[in-house]
N, C-alpha and C positions, 0 to 999 in steps of 0.2 A: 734192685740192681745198680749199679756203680756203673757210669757215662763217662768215657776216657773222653779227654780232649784231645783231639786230632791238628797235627799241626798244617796238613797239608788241606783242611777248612777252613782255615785261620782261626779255631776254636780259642777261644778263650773266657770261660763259663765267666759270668760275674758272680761276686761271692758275697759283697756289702750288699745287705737287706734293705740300708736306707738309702744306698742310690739306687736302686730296683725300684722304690717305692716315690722316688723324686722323677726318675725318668719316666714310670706312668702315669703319674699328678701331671705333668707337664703337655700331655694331651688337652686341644683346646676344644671340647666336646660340648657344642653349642645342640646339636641332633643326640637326643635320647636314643635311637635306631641307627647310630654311627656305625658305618663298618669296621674294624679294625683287622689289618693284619699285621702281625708280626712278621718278622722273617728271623730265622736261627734263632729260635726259644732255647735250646739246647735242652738242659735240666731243670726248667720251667721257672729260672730266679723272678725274670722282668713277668712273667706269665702268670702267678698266683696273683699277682699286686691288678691285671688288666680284668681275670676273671670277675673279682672282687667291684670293678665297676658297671651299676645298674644297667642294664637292656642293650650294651651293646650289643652287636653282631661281629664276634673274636672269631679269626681263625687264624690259625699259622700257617706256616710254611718251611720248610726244613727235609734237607736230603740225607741228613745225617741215621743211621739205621738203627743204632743203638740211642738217639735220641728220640725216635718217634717211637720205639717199644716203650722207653721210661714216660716218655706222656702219657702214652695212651694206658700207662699201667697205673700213675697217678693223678691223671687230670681227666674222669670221666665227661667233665662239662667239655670237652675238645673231641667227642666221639665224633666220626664225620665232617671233623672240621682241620683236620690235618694235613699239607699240602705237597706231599712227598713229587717233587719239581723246583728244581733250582728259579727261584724268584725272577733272577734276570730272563725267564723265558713264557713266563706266567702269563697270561694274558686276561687280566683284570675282569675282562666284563663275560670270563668264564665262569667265573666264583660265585658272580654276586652283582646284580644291577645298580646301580647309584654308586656315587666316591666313598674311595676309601682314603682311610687315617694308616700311614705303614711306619712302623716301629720298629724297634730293636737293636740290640747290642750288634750292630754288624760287622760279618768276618772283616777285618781289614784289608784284605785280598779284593775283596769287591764292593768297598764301599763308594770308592769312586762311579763305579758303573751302576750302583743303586742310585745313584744321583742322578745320574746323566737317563735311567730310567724312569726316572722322576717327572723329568722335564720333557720326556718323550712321552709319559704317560698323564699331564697336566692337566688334562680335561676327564682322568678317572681318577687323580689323586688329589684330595684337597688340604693334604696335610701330610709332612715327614717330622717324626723325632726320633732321633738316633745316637746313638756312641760311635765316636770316628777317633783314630788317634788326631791327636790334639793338632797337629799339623794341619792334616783335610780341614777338620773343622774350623780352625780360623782363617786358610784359604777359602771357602766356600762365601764367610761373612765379610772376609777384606773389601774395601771400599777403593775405587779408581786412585792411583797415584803410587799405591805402594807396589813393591815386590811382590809379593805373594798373591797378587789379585791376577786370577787368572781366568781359563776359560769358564768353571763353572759358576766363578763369582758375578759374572756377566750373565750365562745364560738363565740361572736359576731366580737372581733378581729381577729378571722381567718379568716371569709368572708368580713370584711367592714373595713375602715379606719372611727375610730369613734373621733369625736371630741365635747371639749365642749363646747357651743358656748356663755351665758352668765347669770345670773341670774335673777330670776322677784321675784318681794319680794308681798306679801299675796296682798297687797291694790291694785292689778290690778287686782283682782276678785271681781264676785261676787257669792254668800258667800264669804270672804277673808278667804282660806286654816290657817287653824293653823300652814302652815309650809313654810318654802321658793321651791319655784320652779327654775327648770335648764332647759336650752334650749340645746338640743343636736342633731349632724346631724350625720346618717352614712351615708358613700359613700362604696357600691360594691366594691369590688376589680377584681383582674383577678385570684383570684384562686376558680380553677373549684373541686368539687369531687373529680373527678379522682387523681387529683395531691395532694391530701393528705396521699395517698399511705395506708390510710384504712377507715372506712364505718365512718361516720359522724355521722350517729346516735348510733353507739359501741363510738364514741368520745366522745358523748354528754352522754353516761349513763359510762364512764369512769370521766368526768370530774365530771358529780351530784355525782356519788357516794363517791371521793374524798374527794368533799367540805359537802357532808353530816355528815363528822365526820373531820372537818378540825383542830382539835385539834392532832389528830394523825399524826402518819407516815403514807406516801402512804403507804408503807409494811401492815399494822394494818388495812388502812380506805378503801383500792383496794380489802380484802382479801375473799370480797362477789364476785368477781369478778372473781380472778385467781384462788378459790380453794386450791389446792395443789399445785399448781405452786407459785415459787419465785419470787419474783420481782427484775429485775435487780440491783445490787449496788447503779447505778449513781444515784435510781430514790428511792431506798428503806426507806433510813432516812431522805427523804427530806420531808415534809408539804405542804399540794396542793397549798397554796398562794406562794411560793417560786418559782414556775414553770411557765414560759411566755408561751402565748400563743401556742408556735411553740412547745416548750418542750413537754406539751402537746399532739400534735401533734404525734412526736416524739415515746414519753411513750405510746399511747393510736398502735401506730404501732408495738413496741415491743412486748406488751401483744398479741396482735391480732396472731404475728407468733407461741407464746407459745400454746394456744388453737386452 
């Protein structure tokens, strides 16, 4: 059967066999019993190349209805393993007990929100590598100072060592994207909640609210936040792109002692 790409999925099949085969090389599978999931296998490009890898634990994930007949019609090794439920609503430790490794060529419609579930889901995920248009992707690895460093570049570098691993230009799709695509991977780190010395989600609506008016001073863009409270010196005329991740960190503890 023939898999139409659907625009309003954000489909866009991958069609080069040798970046299918570089994107799942690029998994850092130190556990023989890794979990992996994909999300939007589509017509199973990135998906032969994962089977192919010794003793994992593969399942997908995909709402697409004409994609899940062509699996299930050629990839007998996915019986039972196919997760018809939009990712963004999944809940990890329904699947499958221990971290997962989550992969895939993702719609561009939602790859921001895979991310941001990423980091919502940090203590079941120990590993992302994905296809982002090349924008996302080098926003996500941007480092404090520049333009483009934004919220995720912050919250995702607290829990992950993110790197970017190299580019695919439109004509290794298909539809071919109007725009260039990035291959990027995180890796977990070792710091847990606790050791950020305040609540993760007060970090995560300190960091949005920052970069919600990043033209401002923290003083000016924080002040939905602190009220009547002041914001320390160190952190008052500084601009949220100006603060690494740790600073952050840091600012997002001071506030927490004021209130």
């Amino acid at each position: 059967m023939k898999v139409r790409p659907k625009k309003h999925l954000g489909q866009h099949f991958l069609t080069n066999d040798n970046i299918a085969k570089r994107i799942a090389s690029s998994l850092d599978l130190k556990d023989a019993s890794q979990n992996v999931l994909e999300i939007g296998p589509g017509t199973g490009a990135l998906t032969k190349h994962l089977i192919d890898i010794p003793d994992i634990n593969l399942h997908v994930c995909e709402i697409d209805v004409e994609s899940i007949e062509f699996l299930n019609q050629n990839y007998s090794q996915l019986h039972g393993k196919i997760i018809d439920q939009d990712f963004l609503k999944l809940e990890l430790n329904k699947i499958g007990s221990g971290a997962w490794a989550v992969i895939g060529n993702f719609p561009y419609n939602i790859s921001s929100q895979i991310l941001f579930k990423a980091f919502d889901d940090r203590n079941k995920v120990n590993q992302v590598v994905g296809m982002f248009q090349k924008e996302v992707a080098k926003r996500v690895c941007e480092d404090a100072g520049n333009k483009t460093y934004g919220i995720l570049s912050v919250l995702l570098k607290v829990f992950f060592d993110v790197e970017y691993l190299f580019n695919v230009a439109p004509g290794s799709f298909n539809p071919p994207p109007k725009v260039d695509s990035g291959v990027i991977r995180l890796i977990r780190n070792n710091v847990k909640d606790e050791d950020l010395g305040c609540d993760p989600l007060f970090l995560k609506k300190v960091v949005k609210t920052a970069f919600g008016q990043r033209r401002k001073t923290l003083r000016n863009s924080l002040k939905p936040i602190l009220g009547d409270q002041k914001l320390t010196e160190q952190y008052a005329q500084k601009r949220p792109e100006q603060l690494s991740p740790a600073e952050f960190v840091a600012l997002t503890r001071s506030i927490s002692i004021k209130l």
